[in-house]
N, C-alpha and C positions, 0 to 999 in steps of 0.2 A: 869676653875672655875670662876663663875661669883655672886659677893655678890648680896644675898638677891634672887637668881636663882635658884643655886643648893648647895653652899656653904653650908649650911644644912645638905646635906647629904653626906663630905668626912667621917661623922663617920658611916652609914651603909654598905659605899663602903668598909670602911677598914674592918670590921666587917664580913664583904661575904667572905673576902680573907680567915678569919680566916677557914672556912670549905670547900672551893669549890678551885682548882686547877687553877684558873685564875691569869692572870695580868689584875691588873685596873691599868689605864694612871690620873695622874690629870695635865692637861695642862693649865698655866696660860694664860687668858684672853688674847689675844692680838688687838693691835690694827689696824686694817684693816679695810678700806674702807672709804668712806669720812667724816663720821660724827663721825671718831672714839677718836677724842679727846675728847668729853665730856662725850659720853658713856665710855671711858676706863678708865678716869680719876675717875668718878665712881664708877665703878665698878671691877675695880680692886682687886683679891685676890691672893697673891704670895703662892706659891706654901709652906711657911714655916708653913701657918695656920694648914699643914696635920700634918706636925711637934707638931704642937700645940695642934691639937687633940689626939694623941698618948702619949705626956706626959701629960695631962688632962687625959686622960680613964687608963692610968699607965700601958701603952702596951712600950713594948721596941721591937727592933729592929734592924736588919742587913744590912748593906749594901752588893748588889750582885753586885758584878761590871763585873763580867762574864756573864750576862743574855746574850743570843744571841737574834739577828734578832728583835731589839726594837726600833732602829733607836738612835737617841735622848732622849730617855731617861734613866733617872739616876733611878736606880731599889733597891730596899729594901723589905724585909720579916718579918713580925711582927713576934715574936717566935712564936713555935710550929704551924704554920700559914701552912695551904696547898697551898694557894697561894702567890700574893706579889704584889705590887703595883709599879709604874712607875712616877716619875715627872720629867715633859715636864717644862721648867722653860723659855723661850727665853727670858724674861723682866731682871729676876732679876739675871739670869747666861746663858748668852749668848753662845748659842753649837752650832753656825753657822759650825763652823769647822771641828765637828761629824756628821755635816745632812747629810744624804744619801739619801733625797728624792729626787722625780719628783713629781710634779703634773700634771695632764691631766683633764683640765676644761672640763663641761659640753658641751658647745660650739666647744671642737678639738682642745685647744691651750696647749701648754704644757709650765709649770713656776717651773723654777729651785729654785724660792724662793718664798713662800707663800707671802712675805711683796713688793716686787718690783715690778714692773710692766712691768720687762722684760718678752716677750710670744714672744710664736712664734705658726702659726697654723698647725698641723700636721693630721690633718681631712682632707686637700687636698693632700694631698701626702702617705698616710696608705696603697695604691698597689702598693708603687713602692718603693721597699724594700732600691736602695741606698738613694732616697731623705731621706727618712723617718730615715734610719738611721743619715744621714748627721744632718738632727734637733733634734734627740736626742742627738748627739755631742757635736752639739751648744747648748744645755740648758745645758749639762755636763761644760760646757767650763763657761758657764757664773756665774755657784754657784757662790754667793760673801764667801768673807771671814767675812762677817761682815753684818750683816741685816739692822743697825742702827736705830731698830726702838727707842730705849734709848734714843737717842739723839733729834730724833723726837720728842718724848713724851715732853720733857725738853725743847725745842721749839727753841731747836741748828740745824744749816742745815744739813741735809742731801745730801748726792754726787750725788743721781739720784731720779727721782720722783717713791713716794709709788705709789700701785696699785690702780685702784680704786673699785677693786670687792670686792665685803662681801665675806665670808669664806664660803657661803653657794655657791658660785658662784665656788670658787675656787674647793673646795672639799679635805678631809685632812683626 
């Protein structure tokens, strides 16, 4: 969610749940890539504002904590609701510990963490089935326990340097 972007519209996403069998994700803004301190700083919108919309429209709500296969995110159902909605929150409640992702950038490089800039490139090696495995290992092996972009943001050090690709680069 990004203010003044789509912010606007977590009330017709939740609204869609109300009829149509889908999960919607609202995933807080993060900050990736070099010029992300002044844009996040910003544009930041924490994932509580959905909260805010819901007791504004006087929708109440369940927590699903058994949703399968969602990754990271934390899931809820407005009543009588066919569908249910998802928030992805890495700013303000940190789920490094629940990620199950990989990513595999546009370019072949595979990133165990969206915010790091640990890669490794796996476009040279995708016929040769031990390499290739051996580098999905090593991105397995390197998830951190801890993203710190929090800390970043707050302008405390960080243990290894951010990435420097935009999100459009990475893919998510």
């Amino acid at each position: 969610m990004i203010h003044g972007q789509n912010d606007n519209e977590i009330i017709d996403f939740l609204r869609y749940t109300l009829d149509h069998p889908v999960n919607v994700r609202f995933i807080e803004f993060m900050p990736i890539s070099e010029e992300k301190n002044q844009i996040w700083q910003r544009d930041y919108v924490g994932v509580d504002k959905v909260f805010d919309v819901c007791h504004e429209q006087g929708w109440s709500y369940k927590a699903l904590p058994h949703l399968k296969g969602n990754g990271p995110s934390e899931n809820f159902q407005l009543e009588n609701a066919q569908g249910s909605f998802g928030l992805i929150h890495p700013i303000s409640c940190n789920f490094c510990e629940s990620c199950n992702r990989l990513r595999i950038t546009a370019d072949g490089c595979i990133k165990s963490c969206l915010y790091w800039d640990d890669e490794a490139n796996i476009r040279d090696v995708i016929y040769e089935p031990e390499h290739f495995a051996a580098k999905i290992q090593a991105a397995l092996d390197l998830k951190p326990e801890n993203h710190e972009m929090a800390l970043v943001e707050q302008e405390k050090v960080a243990d290894k340097k951010p990435t420097w690709r935009h999100m459009s680069q990475i893919g998510g």
